[in-house]
C-alpha positions as CSV (number, residue, x, y, z in Angstrom):
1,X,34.2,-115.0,-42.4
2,X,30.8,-113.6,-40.8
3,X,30.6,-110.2,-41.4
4,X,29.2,-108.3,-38.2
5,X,27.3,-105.1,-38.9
6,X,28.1,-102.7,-36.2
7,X,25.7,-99.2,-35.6
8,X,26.1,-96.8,-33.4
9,X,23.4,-95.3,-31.7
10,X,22.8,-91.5,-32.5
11,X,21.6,-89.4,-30.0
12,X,19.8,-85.6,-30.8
13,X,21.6,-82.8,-29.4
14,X,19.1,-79.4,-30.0
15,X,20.2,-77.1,-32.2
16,X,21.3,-73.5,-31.1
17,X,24.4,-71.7,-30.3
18,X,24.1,-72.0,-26.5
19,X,24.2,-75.7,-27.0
20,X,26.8,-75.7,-29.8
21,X,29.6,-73.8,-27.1
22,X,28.3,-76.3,-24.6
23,X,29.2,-79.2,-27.1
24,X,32.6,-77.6,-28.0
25,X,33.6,-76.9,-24.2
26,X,32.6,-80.7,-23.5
27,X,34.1,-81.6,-26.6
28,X,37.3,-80.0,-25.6
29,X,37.4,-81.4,-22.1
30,X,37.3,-84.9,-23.2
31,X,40.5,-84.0,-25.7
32,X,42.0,-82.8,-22.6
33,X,41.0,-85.8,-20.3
34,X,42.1,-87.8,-22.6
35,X,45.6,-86.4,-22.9
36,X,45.7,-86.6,-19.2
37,X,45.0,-90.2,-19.4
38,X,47.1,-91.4,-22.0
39,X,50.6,-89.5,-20.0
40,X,49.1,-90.7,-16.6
41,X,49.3,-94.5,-17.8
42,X,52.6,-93.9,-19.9
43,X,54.2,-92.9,-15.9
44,X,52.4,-95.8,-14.6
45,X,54.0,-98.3,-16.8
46,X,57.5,-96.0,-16.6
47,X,57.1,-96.6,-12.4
48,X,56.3,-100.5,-12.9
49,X,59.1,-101.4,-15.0
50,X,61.0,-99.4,-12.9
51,X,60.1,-101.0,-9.8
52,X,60.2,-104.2,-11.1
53,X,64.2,-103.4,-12.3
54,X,65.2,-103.0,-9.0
55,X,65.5,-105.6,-6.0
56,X,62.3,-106.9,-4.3
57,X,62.7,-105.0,-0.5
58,X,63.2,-108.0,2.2
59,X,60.0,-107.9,5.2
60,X,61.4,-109.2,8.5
61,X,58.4,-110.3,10.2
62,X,58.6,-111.3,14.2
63,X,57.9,-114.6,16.1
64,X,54.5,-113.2,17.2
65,X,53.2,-112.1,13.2
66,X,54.3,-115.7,12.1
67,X,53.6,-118.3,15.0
68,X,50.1,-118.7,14.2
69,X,51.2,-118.4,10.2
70,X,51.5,-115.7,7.5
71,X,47.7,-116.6,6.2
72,X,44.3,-114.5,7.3
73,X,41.4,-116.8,8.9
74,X,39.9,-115.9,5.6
75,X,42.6,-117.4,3.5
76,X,42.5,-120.2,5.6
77,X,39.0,-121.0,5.2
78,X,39.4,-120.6,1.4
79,X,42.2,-123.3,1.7
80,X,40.1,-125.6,3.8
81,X,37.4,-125.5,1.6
82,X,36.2,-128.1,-1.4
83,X,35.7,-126.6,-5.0
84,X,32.2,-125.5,-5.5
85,X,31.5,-125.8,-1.8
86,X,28.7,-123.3,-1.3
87,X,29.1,-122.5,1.9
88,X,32.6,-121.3,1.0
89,X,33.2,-117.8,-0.3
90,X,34.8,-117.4,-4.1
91,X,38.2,-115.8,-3.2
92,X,37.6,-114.9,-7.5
93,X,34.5,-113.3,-7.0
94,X,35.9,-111.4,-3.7
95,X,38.8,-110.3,-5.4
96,X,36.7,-109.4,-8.3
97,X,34.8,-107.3,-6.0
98,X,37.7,-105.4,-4.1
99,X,39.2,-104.7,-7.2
100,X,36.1,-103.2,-8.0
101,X,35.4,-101.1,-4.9
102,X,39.0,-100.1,-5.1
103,X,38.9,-98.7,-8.5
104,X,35.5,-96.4,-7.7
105,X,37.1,-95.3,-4.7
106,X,40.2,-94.0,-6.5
107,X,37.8,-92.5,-9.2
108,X,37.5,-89.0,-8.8
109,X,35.1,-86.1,-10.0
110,X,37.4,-85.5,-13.0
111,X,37.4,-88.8,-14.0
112,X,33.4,-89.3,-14.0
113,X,33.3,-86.0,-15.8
114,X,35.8,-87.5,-18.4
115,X,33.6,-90.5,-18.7
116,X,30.6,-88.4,-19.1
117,X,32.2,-86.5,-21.5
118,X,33.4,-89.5,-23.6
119,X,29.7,-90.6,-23.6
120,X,28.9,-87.8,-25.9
121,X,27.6,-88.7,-29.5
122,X,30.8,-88.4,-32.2
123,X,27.8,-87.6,-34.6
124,X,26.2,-83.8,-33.9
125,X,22.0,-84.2,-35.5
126,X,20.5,-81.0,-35.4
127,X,17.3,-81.2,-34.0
128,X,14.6,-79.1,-35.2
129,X,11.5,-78.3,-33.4
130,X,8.5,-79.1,-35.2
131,X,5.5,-76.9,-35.0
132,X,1.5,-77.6,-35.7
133,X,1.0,-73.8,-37.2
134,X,0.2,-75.4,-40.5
135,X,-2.1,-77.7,-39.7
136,X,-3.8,-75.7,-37.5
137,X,-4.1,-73.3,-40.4
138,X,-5.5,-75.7,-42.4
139,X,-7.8,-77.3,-40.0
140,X,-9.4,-73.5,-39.8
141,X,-9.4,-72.8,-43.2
142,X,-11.4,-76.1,-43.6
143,X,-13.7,-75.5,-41.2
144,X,-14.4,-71.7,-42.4
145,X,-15.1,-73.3,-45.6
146,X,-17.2,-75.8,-45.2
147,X,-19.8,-73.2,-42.7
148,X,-19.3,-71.2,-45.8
149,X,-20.8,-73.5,-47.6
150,X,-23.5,-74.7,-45.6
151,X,-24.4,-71.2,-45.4
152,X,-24.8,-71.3,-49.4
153,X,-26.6,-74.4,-49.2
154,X,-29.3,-72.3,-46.9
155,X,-29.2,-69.6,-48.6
156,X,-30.4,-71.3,-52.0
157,X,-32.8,-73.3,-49.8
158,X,-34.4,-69.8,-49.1
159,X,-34.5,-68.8,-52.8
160,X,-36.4,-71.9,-53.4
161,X,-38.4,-71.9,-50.7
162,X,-39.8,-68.4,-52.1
163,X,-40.4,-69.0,-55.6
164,X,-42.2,-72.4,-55.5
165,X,-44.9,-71.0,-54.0
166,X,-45.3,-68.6,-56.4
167,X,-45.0,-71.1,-59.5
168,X,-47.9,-73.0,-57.4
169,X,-49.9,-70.1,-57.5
170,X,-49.8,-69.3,-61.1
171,X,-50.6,-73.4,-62.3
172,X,-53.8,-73.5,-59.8
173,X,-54.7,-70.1,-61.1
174,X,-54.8,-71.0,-64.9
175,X,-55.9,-74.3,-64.0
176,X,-59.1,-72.9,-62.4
177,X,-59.9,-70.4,-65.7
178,X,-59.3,-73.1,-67.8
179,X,-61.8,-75.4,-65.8
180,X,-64.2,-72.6,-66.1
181,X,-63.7,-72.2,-69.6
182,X,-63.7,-76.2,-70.4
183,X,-67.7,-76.0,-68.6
184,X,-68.3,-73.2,-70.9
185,X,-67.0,-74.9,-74.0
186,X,-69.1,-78.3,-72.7
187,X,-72.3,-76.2,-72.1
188,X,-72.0,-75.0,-75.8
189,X,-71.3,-78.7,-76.8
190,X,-73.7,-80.2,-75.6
191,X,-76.7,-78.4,-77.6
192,X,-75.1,-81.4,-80.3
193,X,-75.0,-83.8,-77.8
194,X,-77.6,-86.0,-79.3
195,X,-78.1,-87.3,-83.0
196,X,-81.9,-85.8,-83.1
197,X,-80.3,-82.3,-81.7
198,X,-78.0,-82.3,-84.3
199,X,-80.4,-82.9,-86.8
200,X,-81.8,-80.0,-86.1
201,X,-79.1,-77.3,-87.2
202,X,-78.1,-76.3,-90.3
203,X,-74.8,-76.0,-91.9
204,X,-74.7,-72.2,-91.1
205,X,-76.2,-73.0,-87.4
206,X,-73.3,-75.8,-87.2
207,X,-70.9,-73.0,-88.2
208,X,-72.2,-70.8,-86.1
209,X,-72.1,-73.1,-83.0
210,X,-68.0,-73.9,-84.1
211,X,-66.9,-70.1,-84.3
212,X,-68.6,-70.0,-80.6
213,X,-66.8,-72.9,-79.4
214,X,-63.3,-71.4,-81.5
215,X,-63.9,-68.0,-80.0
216,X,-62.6,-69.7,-76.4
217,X,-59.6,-70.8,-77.6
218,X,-57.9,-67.1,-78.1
219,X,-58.6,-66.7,-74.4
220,X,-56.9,-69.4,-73.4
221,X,-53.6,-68.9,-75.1
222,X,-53.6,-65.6,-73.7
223,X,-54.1,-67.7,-70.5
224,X,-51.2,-69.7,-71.4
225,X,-48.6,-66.7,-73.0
226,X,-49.6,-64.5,-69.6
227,X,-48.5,-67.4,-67.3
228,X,-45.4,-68.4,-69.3
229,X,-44.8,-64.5,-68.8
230,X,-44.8,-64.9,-65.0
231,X,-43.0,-67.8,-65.4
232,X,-40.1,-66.6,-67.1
233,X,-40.0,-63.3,-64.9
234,X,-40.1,-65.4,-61.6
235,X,-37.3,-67.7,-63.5
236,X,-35.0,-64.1,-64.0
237,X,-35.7,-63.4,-60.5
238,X,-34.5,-66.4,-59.1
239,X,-31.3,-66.8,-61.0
240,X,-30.5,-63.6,-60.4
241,X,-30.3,-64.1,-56.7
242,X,-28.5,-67.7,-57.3
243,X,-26.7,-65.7,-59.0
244,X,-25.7,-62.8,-56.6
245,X,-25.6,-65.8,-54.3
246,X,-22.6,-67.6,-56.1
247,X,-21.2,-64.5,-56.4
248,X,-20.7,-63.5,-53.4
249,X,-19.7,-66.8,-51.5
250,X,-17.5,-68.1,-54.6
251,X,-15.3,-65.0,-53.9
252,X,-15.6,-65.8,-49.9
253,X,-14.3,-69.5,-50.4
254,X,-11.3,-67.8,-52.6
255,X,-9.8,-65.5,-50.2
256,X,-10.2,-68.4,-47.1
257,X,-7.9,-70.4,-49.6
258,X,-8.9,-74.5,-48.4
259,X,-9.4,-75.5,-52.2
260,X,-7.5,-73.9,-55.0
261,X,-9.2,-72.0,-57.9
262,X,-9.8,-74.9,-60.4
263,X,-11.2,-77.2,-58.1
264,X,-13.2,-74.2,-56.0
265,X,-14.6,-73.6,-59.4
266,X,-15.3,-77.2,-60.5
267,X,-17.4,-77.6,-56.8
268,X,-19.3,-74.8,-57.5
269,X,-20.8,-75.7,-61.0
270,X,-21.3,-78.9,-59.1
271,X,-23.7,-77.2,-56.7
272,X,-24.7,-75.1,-59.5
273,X,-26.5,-78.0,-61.6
């Protein structure tokens, strides 16, 4: 035997005490209804089979109601007719339809309200209202934090766009004295430029010339030290305002709360390297 899977269809009533009395008043009408309905046909079938326990009542009818026959031009055109004549009406279908326009002129207001109320759902959902608070929480909270950290971005930009020029500075400057000093050191070279000038000197004039050409080379590690100096002091200014930088927005992305501690930290040793 096919098995025929039935569902009903659920309807959402909101949730709420006004609507739960409503429910229980409509709930309790229908009961009621119901009731009335079920002693209602019980005296309608008491009536019939007491009517039809009794005899039929005999109708006299005159000459007049019966000499042009007991049957309505109506039924007389039904009985005239051929079956499946079209142009003949359906005595089914009209008494179909009088039935049907009898029965919704006996209805009355409480028996549409007891239809309406047996339309109800047997199964009560509570419906709850959803609202968008969160995600328009979150949609700011993003948005906060990513300005905040375009605003880092720029703010690093800055710092670099201060200190480059100063690094810049420094290499041309060194690179100029030691330029100067590399024509010096050629100028003293180049008295032992040729084979016959070289001939010339003497072991102590050779020695002498050496100590003149070794006596640059002090100078130019000071140079050197005095510029790694700068360096490193223009390096300690610039990670200190990094830094301060990190510092400051790193505790501004915490308290707007889009990313949670570990990965906030992880994206800002990202930016950090």
């Amino acid at each position: 035997m096919a098995t025929v899977d039935s569902s009903k269809n659920v309807r959402i009533v909101p949730s709420g005490q006004v609507y739960r009395q409503m429910f229980d008043a409509q709930l309790q009408l229908n009961r009621s209804l119901s009731r009335y309905d079920t002693e209602s046909r019980l005296q309608r079938l008491k009536s019939r089979e007491l009517s039809h326990s009794q005899s039929l009542p005999l109708i006299r009818l005159d000459k007049e109601d019966t000499q042009h026959g007991i049957l309505t031009s109506r039924q007389k055109t039904w009985i005239g007719g051929f079956p499946n004549d079209p142009y003949v009406e359906n005595p089914v279908l009209y008494k179909q339809y009088s039935e049907y326009m009898t029965q919704k002129l006996q209805d009355t207001e409480t028996s549409q309200a007891g239809r309406e109320v047996r339309g109800l759902p047997d199964v009560v959902v509570s419906k709850k209202q959803g609202s968008d608070i969160v995600d328009r929480i979150a949609q700011s909270r993003r948005e906060r934090h990513e300005s905040a950290v375009e605003d880092m971005h720029q703010e690093l930009s800055v710092i670099s766009a201060e200190i480059e020029p100063l690094i810049e500075e420094l290499s041309d400057k060194l690179l100029d004295k030691l330029g100067e000093d590399d024509k010096n050191i050629a100028m003293i070279l180049r008295r032992i430029e040729d084979d016959e000038m070289l001939l010339t000197y003497d072991l102590k004039g050779i020695l002498a010339l050496w100590d003149e050409v070794q006596a640059h080379s002090p100078k130019r590690q000071a140079w050197i030290l005095d510029m790694d100096r700068q360096l490193c002091q223009l390096e300690a200014s610039r990670m200190d305002k990094i830094r301060d930088v990190f510092t400051r927005y790193g505790e501004k992305m915490h308290n707007i709360s889009h990313l949670m501690k570990p990965d906030l930290q992880r994206a800002l040793d990202k930016d950090s390297q």
